[in-house]
N, C-alpha and C positions, 0 to 999 in steps of 0.2 A: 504470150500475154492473152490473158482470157478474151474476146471480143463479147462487146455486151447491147451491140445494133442489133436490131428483132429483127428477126428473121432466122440467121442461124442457129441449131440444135446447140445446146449447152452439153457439154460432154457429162451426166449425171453418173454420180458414181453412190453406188448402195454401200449398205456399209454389212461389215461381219460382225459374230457375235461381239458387246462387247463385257469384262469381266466386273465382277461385283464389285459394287462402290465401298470406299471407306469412307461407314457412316459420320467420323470425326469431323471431314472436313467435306460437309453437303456442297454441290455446287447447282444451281439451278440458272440455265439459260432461256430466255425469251427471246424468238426469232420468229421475222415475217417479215413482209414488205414493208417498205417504207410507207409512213403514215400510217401504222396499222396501231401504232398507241404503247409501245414498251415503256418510251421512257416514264408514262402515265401511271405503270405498275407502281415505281417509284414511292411515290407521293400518296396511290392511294393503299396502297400496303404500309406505309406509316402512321397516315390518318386511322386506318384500324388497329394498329397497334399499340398507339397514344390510348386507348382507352382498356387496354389489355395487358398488363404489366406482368412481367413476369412467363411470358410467351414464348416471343421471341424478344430479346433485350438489346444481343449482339450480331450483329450482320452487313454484312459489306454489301454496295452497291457499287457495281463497274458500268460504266457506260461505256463501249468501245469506240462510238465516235469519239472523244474526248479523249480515252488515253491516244488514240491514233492523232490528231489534232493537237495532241497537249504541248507541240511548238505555234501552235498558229489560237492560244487563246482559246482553245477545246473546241472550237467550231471549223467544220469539212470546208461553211462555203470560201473560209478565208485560205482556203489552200489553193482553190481556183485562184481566189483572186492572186495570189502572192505569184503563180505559176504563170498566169494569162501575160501580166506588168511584164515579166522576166520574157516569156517567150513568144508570148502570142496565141499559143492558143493551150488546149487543155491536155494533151497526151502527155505532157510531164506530170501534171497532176494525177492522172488515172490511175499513171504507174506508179508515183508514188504511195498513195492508197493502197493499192495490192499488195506492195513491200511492204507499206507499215502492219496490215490484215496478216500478212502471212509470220511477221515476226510478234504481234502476239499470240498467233494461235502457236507457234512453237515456244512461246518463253514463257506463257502465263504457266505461272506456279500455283498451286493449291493454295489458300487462305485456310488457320487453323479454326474459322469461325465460318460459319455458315455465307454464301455470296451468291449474291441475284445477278447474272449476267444480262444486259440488254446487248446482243447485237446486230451491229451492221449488215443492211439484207442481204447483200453477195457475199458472208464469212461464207456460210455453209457450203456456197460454190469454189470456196476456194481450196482444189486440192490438189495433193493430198495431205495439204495442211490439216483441213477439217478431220479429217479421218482422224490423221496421228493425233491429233486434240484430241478427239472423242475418247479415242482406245488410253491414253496417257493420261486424261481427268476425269473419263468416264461420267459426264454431267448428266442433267436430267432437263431435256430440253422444252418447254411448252411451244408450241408454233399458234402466235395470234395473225388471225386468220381473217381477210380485211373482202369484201367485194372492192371491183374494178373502178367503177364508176366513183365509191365516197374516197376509195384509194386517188384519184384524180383530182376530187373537190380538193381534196385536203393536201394534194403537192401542189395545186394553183394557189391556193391561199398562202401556202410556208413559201412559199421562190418568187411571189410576187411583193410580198411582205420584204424578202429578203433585198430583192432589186430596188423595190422603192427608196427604203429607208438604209440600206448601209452602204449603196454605192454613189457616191457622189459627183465619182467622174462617168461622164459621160460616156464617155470609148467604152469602157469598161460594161456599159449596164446592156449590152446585146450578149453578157457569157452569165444573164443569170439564171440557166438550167445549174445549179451547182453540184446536181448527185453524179456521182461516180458510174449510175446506170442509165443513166437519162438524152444522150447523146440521139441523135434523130428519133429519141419516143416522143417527146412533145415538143419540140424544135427539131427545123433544117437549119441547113449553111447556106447561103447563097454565095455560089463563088463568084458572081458579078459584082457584087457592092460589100463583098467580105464580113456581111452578117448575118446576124442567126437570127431565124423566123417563129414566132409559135405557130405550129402547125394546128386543125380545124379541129371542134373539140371530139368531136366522130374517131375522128385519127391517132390522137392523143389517146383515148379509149381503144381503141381497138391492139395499137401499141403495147398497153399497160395489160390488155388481157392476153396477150401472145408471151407478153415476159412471165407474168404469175403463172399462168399456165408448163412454162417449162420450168420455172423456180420450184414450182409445188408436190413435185414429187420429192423432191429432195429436203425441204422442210417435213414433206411429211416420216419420209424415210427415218429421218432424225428424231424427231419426236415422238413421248410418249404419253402428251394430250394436247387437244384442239382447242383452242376457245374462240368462238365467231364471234368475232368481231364487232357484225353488222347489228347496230342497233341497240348495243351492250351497253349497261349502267352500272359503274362498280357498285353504285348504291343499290342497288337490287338485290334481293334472294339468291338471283344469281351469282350477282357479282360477288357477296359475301364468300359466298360457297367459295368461287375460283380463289378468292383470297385466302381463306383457310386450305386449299388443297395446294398452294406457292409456301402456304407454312409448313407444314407438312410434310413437303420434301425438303427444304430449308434445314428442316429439324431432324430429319433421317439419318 
């Protein structure tokens, strides 16, 4: 089982060439750290599209949290919760994540219409599932690319949102780190009083820059353009452009 505590090297693996795509069936993937804004592509790739007819008309969106989750109501955090109730703590849910990540990078099948993949930030780590994906759908992956610190703002705002308002038992609201990579990066355990701590927000950072840092060769490896993240407005010049270059391969 992959170990995903900071500190340890991630075993990164490069990939080989991989063969010409069939333009019939485009597949374009978005990958990057959590909070980096995929599912955001979504919403504003249709908001441009709505005034564009005739463009792109037919196109799939897969979320892979959601088909992974799609017994727990599309949402990861209720897989903790469902695992924590049952066991006590979270390494049944871990592993179950990884099973579900690793059977759809083997079973996803081509779509005959163009599809936007968003996914989950340790697929790419996962191999050598990834690979066989790559070389067997040969996608086109964009890696949105987040700094550390707004990467942080924005998982204390989504896990605190998540603890306040959907946990109602008590017991239960010390397991609400709920990502699958998150385990002593912004929480410990204390094994005296058998709960889990937020750790200082120094710590929390430093943490999240040790993880990007070994993730980012491997997003980069995969892909074949960057968009930074920091500061980015789809509504912008810019943002226009990245949204016609997501068409573009879509349409390829």
């Amino acid at each position: 089982m992959l170990s995903l505590r900071p500190g340890p090297n991630l075993n990164l693996v490069f990939f080989c060439s991989i063969p010409s795509r069939n333009p019939l069936m485009a597949t374009v993937i978005l990958i990057g750290f959590s909070c980096a804004g995929k599912s955001t592509v979504r919403s504003q790739l249709r908001k441009y599209l709505r005034d564009r007819p005739g463009v792109l008309d037919n196109w799939n969106w897969v979320d892979t949290d959601k088909v992974i989750a799609d017994r727990h109501e599309g949402l990861i955090y209720k897989i903790f919760l469902e695992h924590v109730k049952r066991n006590g703590d979270r390494s049944a849910a871990i592993a179950y994540l990884q099973e579900r990540e690793c059977q759809f990078l083997d079973g996803y099948e081509q779509s005959d219409i163009p599809t936007l993949i968003a996914a989950g930030p340790i697929m790419p780590m996962r191999q050598p599932h990834w690979q066989r994906f790559r070389e067997r759908i040969n996608p086109e992956c964009i890696w949105l690319r987040l700094n550390a610190q707004t990467t942080l703002d924005r998982l204390t705002e989504r896990q605190t949102a998540h603890g306040n308002k959907t946990i109602n038992n008590m017991k239960l609201r010390q397991y609400w780190q709920f990502g699958s990579w998150n385990e002593f990066v912004l929480t410990y355990f204390h094994d005296s009083n058998r709960k889990w701590t937020r750790l200082p927000d120094f710590t929390q950072l430093a943490n999240i820059e040790q993880l990007m840092n070994g993730w980012a060769p491997v997003y980069q490896a995969s892909s074949i353009h960057t968009i930074n993240m920091d500061g980015f407005r789809w509504q912008s010049e810019q943002g226009r452009a990245e949204l016609e270059r997501i068409i573009e391969l879509l349409r390829s």
